[in-house]
LODOSE-115237 format. One record per residue: residue number from 1; residue in one letter; x negated, y negated, z negated of N, C-alpha, C in turn. Coordinates in Angstrom, 1 decimal, padded with zeros to 4 digits. Layout:
N
+------+------+--------+--------+--------+--------+--------+--------+--------+--------+--------+
: resi : resn :    npx :    npy :    npz :   capx :   capy :   capz :    cpx :    cpy :    cpz :
+------+------+--------+--------+--------+--------+--------+--------+--------+--------+--------+
:  NUM :    a :      X :      Y :      Z :      X :      Y :      Z :      X :      Y :      Z :
...
+------+------+--------+--------+--------+--------+--------+--------+--------+--------+--------+
# end
This chain:
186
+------+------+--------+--------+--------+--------+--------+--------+--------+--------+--------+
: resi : resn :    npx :    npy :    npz :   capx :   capy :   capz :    cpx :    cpy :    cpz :
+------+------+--------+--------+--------+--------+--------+--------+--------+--------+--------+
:    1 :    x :  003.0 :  028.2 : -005.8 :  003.3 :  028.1 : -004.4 :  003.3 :  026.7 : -004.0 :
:    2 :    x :  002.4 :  026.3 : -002.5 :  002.5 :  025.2 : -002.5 :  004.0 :  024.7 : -002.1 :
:    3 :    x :  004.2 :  023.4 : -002.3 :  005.2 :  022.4 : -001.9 :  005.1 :  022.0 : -000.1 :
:    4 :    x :  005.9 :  022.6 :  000.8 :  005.5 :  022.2 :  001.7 :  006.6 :  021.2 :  002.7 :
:    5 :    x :  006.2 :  020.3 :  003.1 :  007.6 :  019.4 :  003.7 :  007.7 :  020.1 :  005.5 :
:    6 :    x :  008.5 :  020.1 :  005.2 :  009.1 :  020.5 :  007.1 :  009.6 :  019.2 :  007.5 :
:    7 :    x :  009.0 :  018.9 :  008.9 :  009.0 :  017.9 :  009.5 :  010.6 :  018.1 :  010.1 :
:    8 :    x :  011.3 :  017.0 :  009.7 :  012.7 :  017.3 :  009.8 :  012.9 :  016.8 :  011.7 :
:    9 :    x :  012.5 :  016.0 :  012.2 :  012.3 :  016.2 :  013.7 :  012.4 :  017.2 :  014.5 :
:   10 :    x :  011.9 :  018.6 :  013.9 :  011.7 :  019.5 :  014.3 :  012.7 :  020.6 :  014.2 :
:   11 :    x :  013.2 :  020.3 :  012.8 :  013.8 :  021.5 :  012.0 :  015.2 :  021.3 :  011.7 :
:   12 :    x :  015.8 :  020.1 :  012.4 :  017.4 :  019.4 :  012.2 :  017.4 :  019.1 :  010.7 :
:   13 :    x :  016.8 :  019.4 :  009.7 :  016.9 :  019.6 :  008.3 :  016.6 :  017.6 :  008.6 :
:   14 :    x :  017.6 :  017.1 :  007.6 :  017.5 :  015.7 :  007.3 :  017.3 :  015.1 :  006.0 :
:   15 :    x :  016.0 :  015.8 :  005.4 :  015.6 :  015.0 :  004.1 :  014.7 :  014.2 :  004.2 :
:   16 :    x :  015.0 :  013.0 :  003.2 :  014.2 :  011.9 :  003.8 :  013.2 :  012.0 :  003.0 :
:   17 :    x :  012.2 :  010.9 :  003.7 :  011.0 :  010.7 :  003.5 :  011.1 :  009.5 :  002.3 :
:   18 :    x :  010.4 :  009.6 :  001.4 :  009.9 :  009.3 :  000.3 :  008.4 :  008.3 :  000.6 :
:   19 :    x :  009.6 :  007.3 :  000.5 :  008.0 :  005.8 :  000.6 :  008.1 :  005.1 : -000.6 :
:   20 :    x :  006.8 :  005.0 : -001.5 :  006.4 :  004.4 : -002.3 :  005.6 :  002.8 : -001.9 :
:   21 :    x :  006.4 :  002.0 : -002.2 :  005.9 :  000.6 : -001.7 :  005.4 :  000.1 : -003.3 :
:   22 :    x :  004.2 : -000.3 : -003.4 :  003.6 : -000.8 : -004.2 :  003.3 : -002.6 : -004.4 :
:   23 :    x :  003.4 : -002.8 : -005.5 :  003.4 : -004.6 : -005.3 :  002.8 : -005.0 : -006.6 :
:   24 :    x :  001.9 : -005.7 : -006.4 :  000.8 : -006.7 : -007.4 : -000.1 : -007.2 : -007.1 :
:   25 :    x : -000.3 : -008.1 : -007.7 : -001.6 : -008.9 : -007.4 : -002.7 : -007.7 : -007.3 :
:   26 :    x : -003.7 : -008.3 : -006.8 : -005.2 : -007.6 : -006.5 : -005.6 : -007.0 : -008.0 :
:   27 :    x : -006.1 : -006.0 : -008.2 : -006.3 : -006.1 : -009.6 : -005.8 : -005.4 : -010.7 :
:   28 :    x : -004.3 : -005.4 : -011.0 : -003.2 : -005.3 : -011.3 : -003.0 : -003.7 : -011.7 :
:   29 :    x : -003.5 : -003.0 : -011.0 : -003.7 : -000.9 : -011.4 : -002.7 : -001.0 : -010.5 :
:   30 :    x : -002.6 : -001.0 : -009.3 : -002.0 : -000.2 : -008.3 : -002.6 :  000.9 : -007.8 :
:   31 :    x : -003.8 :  000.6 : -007.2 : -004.9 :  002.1 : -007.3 : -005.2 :  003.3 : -008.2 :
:   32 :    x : -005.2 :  002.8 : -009.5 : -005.0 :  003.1 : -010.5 : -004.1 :  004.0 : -011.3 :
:   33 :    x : -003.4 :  003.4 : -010.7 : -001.9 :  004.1 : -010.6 : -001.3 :  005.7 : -009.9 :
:   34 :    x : -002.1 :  005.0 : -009.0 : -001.7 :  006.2 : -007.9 : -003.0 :  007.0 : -008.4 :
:   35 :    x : -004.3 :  007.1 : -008.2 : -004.8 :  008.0 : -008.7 : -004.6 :  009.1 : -010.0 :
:   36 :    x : -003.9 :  007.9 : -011.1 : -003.5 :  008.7 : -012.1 : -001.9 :  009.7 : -012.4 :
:   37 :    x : -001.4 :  009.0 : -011.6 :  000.2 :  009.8 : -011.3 :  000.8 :  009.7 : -009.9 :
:   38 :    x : -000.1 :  009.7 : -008.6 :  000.6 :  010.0 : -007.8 : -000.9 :  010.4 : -006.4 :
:   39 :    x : -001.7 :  011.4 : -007.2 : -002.9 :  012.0 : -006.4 : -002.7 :  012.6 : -005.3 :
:   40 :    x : -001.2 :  013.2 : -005.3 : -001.2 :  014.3 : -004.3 : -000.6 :  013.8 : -003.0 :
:   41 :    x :  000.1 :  012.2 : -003.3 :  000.5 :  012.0 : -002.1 : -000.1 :  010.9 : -001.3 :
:   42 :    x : -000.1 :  010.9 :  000.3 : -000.3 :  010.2 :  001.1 : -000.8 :  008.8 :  000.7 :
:   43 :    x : -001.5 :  008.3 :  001.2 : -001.7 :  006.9 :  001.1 : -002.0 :  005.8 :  002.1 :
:   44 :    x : -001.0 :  005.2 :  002.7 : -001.5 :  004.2 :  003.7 : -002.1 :  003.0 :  002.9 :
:   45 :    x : -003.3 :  002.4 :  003.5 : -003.9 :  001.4 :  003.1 : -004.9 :  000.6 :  004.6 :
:   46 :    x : -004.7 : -000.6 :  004.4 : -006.1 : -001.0 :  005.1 : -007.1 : -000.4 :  005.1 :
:   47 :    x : -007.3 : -001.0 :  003.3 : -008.5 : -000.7 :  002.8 : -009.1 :  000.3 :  002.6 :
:   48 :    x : -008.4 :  001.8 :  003.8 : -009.2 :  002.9 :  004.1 : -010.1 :  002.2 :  005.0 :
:   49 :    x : -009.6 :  001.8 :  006.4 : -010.5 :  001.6 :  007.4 : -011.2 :  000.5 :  007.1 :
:   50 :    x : -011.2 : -000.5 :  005.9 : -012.0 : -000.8 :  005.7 : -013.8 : -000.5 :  005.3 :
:   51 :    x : -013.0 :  000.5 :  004.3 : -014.4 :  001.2 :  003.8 : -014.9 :  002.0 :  005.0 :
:   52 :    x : -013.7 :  003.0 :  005.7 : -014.5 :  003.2 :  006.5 : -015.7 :  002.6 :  007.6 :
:   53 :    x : -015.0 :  001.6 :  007.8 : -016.2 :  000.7 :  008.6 : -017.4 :  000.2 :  007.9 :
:   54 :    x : -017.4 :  000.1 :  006.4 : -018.5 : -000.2 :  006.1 : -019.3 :  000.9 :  005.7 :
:   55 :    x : -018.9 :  002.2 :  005.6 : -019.9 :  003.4 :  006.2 : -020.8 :  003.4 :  007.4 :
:   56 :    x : -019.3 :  003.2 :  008.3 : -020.2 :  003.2 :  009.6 : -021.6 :  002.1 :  010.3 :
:   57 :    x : -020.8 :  000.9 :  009.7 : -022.0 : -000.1 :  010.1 : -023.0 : -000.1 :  008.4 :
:   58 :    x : -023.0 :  000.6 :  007.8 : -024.1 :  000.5 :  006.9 : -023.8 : -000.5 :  005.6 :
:   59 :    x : -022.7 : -000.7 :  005.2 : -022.5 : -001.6 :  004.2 : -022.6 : -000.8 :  002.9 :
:   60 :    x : -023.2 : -002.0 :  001.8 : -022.8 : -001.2 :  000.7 : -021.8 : -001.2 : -000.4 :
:   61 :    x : -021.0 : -002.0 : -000.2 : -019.5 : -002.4 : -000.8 : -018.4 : -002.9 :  000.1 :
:   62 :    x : -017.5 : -002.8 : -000.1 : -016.2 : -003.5 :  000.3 : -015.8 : -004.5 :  000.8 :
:   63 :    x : -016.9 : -005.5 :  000.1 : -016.9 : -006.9 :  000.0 : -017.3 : -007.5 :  001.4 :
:   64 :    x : -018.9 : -006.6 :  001.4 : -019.4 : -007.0 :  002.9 : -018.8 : -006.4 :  004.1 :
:   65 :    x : -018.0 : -005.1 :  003.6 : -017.8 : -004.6 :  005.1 : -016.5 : -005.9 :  005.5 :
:   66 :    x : -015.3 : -006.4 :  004.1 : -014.6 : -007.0 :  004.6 : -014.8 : -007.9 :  005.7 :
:   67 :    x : -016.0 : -008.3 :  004.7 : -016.6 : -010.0 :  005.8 : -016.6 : -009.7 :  007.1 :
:   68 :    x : -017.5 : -008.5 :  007.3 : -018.1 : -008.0 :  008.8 : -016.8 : -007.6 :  009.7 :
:   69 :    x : -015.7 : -007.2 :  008.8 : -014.4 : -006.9 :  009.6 : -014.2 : -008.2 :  010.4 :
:   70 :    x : -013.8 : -009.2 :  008.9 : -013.2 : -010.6 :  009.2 : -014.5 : -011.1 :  010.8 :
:   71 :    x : -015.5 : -011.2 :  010.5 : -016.4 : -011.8 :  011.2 : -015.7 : -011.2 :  012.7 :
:   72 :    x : -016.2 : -009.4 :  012.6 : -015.8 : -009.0 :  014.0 : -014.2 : -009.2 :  014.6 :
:   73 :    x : -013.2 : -010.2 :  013.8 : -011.9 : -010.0 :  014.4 : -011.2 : -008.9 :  014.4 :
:   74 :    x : -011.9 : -007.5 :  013.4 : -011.5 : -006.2 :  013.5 : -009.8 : -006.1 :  013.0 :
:   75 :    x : -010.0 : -007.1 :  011.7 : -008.1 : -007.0 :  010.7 : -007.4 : -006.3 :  012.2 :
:   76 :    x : -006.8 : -007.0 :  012.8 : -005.5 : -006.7 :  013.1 : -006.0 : -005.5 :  013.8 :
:   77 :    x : -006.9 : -004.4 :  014.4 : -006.7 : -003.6 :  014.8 : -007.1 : -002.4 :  013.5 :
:   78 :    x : -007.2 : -002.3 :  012.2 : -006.9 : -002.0 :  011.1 : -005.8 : -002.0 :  010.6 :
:   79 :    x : -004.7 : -003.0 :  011.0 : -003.8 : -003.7 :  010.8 : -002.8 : -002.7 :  011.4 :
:   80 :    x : -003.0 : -002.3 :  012.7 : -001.6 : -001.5 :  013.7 : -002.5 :  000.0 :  013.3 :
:   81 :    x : -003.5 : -000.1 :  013.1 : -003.9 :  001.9 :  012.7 : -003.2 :  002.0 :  011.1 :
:   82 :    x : -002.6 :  001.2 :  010.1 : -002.4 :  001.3 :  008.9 : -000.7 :  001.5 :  009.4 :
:   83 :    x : -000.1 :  000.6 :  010.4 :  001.4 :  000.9 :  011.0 :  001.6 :  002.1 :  011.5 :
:   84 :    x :  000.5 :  002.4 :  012.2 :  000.2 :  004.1 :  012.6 :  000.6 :  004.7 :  011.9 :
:   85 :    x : -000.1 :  005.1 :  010.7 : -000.4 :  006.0 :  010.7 :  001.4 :  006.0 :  009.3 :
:   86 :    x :  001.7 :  004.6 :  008.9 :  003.5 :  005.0 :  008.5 :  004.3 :  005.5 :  009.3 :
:   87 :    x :  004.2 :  005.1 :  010.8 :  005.3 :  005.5 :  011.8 :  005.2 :  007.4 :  012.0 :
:   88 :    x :  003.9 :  007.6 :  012.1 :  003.6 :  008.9 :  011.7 :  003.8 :  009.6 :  010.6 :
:   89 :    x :  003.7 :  009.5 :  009.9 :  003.8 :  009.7 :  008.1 :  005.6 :  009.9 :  008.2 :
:   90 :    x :  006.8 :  009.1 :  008.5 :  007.6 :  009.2 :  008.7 :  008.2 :  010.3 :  010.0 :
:   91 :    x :  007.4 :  010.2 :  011.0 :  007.9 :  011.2 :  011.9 :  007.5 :  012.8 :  011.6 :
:   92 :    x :  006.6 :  012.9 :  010.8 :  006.2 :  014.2 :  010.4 :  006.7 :  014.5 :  009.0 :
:   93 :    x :  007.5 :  013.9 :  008.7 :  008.6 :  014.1 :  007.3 :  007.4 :  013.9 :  006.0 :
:   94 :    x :  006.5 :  013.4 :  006.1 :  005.3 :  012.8 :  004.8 :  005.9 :  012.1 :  003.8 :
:   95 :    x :  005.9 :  012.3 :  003.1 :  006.5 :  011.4 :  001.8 :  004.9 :  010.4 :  001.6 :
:   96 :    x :  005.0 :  008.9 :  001.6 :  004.0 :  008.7 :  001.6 :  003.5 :  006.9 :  001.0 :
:   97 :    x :  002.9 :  006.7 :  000.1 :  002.5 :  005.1 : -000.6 :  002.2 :  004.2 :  000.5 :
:   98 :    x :  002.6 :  003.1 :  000.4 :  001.8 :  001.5 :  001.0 :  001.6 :  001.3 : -000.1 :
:   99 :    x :  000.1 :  000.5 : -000.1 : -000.8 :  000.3 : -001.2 : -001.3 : -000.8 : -000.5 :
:  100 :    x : -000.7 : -002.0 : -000.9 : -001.0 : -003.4 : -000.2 : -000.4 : -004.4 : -001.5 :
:  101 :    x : -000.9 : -005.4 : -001.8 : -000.2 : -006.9 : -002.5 :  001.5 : -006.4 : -002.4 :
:  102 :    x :  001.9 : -006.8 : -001.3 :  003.0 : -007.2 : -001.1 :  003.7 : -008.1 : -002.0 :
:  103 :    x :  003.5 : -008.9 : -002.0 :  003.7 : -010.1 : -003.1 :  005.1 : -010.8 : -003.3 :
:  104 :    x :  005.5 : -011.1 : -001.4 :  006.8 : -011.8 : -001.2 :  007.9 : -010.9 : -000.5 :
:  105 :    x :  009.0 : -011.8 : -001.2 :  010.1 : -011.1 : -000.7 :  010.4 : -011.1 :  000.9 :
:  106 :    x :  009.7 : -012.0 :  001.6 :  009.1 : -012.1 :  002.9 :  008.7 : -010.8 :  003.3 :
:  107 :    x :  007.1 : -010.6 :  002.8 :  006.5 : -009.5 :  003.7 :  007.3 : -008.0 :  003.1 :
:  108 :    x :  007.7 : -007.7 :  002.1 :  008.5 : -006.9 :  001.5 :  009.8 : -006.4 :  002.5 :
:  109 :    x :  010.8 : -007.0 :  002.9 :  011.7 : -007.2 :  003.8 :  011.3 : -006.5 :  005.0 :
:  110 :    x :  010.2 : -007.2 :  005.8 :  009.5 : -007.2 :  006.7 :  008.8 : -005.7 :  006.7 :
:  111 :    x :  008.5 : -005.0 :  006.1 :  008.2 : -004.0 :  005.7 :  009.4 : -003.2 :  005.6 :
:  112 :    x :  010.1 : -003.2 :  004.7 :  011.3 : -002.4 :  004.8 :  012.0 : -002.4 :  006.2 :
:  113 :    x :  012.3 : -003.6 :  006.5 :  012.6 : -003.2 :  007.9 :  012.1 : -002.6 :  008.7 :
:  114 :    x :  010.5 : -002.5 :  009.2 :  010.1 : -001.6 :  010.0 :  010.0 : -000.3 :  009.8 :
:  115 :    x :  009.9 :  000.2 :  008.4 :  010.4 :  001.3 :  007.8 :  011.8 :  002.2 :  008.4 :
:  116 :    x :  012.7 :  001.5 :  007.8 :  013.9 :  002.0 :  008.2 :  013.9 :  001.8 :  009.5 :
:  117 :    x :  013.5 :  001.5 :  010.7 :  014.0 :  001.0 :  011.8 :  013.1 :  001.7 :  012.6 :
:  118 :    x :  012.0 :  002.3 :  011.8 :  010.9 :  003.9 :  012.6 :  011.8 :  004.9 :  012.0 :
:  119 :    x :  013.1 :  005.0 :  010.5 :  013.0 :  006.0 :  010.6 :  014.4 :  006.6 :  011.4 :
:  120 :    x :  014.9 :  005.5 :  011.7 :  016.4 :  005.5 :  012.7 :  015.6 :  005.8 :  014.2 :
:  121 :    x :  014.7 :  005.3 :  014.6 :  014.2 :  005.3 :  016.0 :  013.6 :  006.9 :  016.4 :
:  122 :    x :  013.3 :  007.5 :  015.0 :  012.8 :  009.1 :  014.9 :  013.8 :  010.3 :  014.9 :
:  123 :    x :  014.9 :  009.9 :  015.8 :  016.3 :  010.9 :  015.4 :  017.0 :  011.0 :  014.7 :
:  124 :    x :  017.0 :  009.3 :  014.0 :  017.6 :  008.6 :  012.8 :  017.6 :  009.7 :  011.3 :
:  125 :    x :  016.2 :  009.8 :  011.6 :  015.5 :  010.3 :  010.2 :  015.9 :  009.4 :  009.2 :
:  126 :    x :  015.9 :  009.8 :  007.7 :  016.4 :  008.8 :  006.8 :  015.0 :  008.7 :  005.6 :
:  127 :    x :  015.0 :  007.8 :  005.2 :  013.8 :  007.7 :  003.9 :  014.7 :  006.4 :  003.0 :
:  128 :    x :  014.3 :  007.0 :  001.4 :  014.1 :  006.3 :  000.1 :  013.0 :  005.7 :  000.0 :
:  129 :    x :  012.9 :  004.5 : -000.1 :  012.0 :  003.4 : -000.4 :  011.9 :  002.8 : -001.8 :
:  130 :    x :  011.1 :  003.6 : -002.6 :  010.9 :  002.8 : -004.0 :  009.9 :  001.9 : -004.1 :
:  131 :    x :  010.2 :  001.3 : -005.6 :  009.1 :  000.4 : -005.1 :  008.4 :  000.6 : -006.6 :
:  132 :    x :  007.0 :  000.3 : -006.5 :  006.5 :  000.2 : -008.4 :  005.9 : -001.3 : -008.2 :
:  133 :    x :  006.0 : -001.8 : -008.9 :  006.0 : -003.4 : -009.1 :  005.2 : -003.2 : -010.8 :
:  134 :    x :  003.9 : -004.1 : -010.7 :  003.0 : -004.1 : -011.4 :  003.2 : -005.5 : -012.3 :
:  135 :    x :  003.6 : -005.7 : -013.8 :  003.1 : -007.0 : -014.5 :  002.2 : -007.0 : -015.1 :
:  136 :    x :  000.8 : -007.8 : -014.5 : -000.1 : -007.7 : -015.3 : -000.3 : -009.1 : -015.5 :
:  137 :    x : -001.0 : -010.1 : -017.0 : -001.4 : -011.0 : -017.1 : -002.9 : -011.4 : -016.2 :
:  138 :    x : -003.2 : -012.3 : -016.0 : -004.4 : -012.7 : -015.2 : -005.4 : -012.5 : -016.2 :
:  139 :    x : -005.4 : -012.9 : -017.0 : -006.8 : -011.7 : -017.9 : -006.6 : -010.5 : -018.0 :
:  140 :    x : -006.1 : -010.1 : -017.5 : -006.2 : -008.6 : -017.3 : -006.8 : -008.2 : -016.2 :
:  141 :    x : -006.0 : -009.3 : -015.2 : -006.4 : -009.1 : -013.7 : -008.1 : -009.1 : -013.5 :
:  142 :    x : -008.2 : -010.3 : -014.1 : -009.4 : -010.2 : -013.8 : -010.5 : -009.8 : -015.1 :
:  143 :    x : -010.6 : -009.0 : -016.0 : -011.4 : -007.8 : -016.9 : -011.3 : -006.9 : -015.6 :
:  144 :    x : -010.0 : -006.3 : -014.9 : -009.8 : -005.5 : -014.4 : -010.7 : -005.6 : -012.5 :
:  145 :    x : -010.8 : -006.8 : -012.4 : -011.6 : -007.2 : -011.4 : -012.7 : -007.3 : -011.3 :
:  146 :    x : -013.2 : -007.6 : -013.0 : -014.7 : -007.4 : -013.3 : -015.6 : -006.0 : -013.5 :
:  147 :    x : -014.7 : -005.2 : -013.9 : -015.0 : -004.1 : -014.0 : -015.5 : -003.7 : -012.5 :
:  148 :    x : -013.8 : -003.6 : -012.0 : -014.1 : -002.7 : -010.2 : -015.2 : -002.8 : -009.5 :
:  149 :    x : -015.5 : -004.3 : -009.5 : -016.1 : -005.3 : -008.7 : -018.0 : -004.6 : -009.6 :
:  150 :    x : -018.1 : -004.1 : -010.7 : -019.3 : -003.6 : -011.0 : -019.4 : -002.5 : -010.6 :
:  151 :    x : -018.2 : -001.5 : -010.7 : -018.3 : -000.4 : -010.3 : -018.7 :  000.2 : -008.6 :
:  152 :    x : -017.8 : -000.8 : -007.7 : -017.5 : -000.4 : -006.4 : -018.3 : -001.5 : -005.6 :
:  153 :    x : -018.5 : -002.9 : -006.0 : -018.5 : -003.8 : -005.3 : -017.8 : -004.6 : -004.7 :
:  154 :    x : -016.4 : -004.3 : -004.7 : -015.5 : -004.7 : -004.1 : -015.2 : -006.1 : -005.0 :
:  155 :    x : -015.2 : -007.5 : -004.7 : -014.6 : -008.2 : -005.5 : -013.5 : -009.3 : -005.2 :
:  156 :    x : -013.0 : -009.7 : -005.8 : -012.3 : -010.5 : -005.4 : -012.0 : -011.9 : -006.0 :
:  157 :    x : -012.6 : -013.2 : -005.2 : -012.5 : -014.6 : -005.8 : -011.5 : -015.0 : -006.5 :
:  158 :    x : -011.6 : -015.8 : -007.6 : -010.6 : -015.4 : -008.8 : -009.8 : -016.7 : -008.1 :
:  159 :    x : -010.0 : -017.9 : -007.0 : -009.2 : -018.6 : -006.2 : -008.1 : -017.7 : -005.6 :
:  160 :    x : -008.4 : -016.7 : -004.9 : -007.5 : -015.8 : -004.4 : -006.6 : -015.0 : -005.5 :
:  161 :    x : -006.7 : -014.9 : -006.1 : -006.0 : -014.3 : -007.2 : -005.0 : -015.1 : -007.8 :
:  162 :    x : -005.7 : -016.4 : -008.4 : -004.8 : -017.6 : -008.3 : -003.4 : -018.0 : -007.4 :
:  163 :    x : -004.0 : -017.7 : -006.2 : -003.1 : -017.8 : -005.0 : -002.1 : -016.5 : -005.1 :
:  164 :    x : -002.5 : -015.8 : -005.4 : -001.5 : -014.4 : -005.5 : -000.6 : -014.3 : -006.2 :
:  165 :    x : -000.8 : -014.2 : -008.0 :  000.2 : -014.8 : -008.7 :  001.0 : -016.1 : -008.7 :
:  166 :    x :  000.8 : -016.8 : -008.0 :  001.4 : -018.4 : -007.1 :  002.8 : -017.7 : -006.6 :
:  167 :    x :  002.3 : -016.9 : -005.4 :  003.2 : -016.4 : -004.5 :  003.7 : -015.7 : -004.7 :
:  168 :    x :  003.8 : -014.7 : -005.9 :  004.4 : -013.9 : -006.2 :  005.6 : -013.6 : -006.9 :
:  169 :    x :  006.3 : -012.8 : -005.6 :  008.2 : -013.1 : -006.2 :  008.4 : -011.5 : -006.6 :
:  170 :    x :  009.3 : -011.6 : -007.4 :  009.7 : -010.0 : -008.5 :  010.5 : -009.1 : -007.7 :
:  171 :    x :  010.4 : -008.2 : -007.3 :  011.1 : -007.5 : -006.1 :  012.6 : -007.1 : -006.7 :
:  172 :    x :  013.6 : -007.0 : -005.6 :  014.7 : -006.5 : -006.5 :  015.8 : -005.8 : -005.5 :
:  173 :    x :  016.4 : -005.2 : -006.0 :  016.9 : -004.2 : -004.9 :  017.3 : -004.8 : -003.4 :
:  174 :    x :  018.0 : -006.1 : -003.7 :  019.0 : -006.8 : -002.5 :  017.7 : -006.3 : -001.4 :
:  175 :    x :  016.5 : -006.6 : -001.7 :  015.3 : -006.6 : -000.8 :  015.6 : -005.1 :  000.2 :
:  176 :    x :  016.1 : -004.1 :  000.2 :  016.6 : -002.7 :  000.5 :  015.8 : -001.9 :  000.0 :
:  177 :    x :  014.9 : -001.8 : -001.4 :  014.8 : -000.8 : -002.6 :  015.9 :  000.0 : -002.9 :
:  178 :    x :  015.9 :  001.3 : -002.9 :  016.1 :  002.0 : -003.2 :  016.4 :  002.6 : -004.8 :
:  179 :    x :  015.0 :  002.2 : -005.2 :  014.8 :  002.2 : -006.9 :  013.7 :  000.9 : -006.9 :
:  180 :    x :  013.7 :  000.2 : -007.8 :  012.2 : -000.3 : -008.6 :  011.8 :  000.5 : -010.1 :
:  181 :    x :  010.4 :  000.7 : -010.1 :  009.9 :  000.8 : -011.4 :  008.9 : -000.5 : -011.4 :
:  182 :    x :  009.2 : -000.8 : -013.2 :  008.1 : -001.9 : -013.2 :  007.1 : -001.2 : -014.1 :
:  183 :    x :  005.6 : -001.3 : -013.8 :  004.9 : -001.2 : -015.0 :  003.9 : -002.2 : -015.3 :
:  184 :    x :  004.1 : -002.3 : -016.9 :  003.5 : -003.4 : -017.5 :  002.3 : -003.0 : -018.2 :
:  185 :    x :  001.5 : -003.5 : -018.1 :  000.3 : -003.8 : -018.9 :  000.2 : -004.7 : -019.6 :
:  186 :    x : -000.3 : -004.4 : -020.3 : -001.2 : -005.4 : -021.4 : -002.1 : -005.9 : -022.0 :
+------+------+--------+--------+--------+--------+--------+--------+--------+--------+--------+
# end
């Protein structure tokens, strides 16, 4: 029988919504991850509407539709359809992944806060915020970059990556986590 969530907005029933906030560098098996143990649920990402756009204008990897995004000024309206569609995900009781870097305890915060603060604004709906926090070594990252990047096209400048593990702070509950899991690679 399927598992079905009742939109608690609807139904007075107040079970919260289950956000999975993801954190690693580019690289790292956050995608990976979720395809292998977490298929069934939701996934907010950019990098849907990214790809989607490079369907639409004819690209044939990731890389270029990014550019064409960056070129047309598109990000930030990518940007509030990815906010969309959590503020929704939360109003419709979705248990559901952010699949982004999230690197610092900055954008992290910043994130949590809008979270909780859509789910108080929704009839002060409540949601769990875990988080899976990825250790991978930079040879890893990038085998794991090399690979993608043959497979999908998608790649990413190993300068940028540099810069990611730079900025990257270890998440920890004070942040308003709920749970952390870490998973490490090797």
């Amino acid at each position: 029988m399927e598992n079905l969530k009742i939109n608690p907005s609807k139904s007075g029933i107040n079970t919260p919504v289950e956000i999975t906030v993801m954190v690693g560098v580019s690289g790292s098996g956050k995608s990976t991850y979720i395809e292998n143990n977490l298929s069934e649920t939701t996934v907010c990402s950019t990098d849907q509407y990214i790809e989607k756009h490079g369907q639409d204008y004819g690209f044939d990897n990731y890389t270029d539709a990014f550019e064409d995004v960056q070129l047309k000024d598109m990000f930030s309206t990518y940007n509030s359809l990815f906010f969309y569609d959590m503020h929704k995900n939360i109003f419709d009781g979705i248990d559901f992944i952010v699949d982004r870097t999230n690197l610092t305890v900055f954008s992290r915060k910043k994130l949590i806060s809008y979270l909780k603060t859509r789910a108080l604004g929704e009839e002060k709906l409540s949601v769990k915020i875990k988080c899976v926090v990825f250790n991978s070594t930079f040879e890893q990252v990038m085998k794991n970059l090399s690979h993608r990047n043959e497979q999908t096209g998608k790649s990413i400048p190993q300068h940028i990556v540099e810069q990611q593990f730079t900025s990257f702070e270890m998440p920890t509950l004070e942040e308003g986590f709920d749970e952390i899991i870490e998973v490490n690679h090797e």
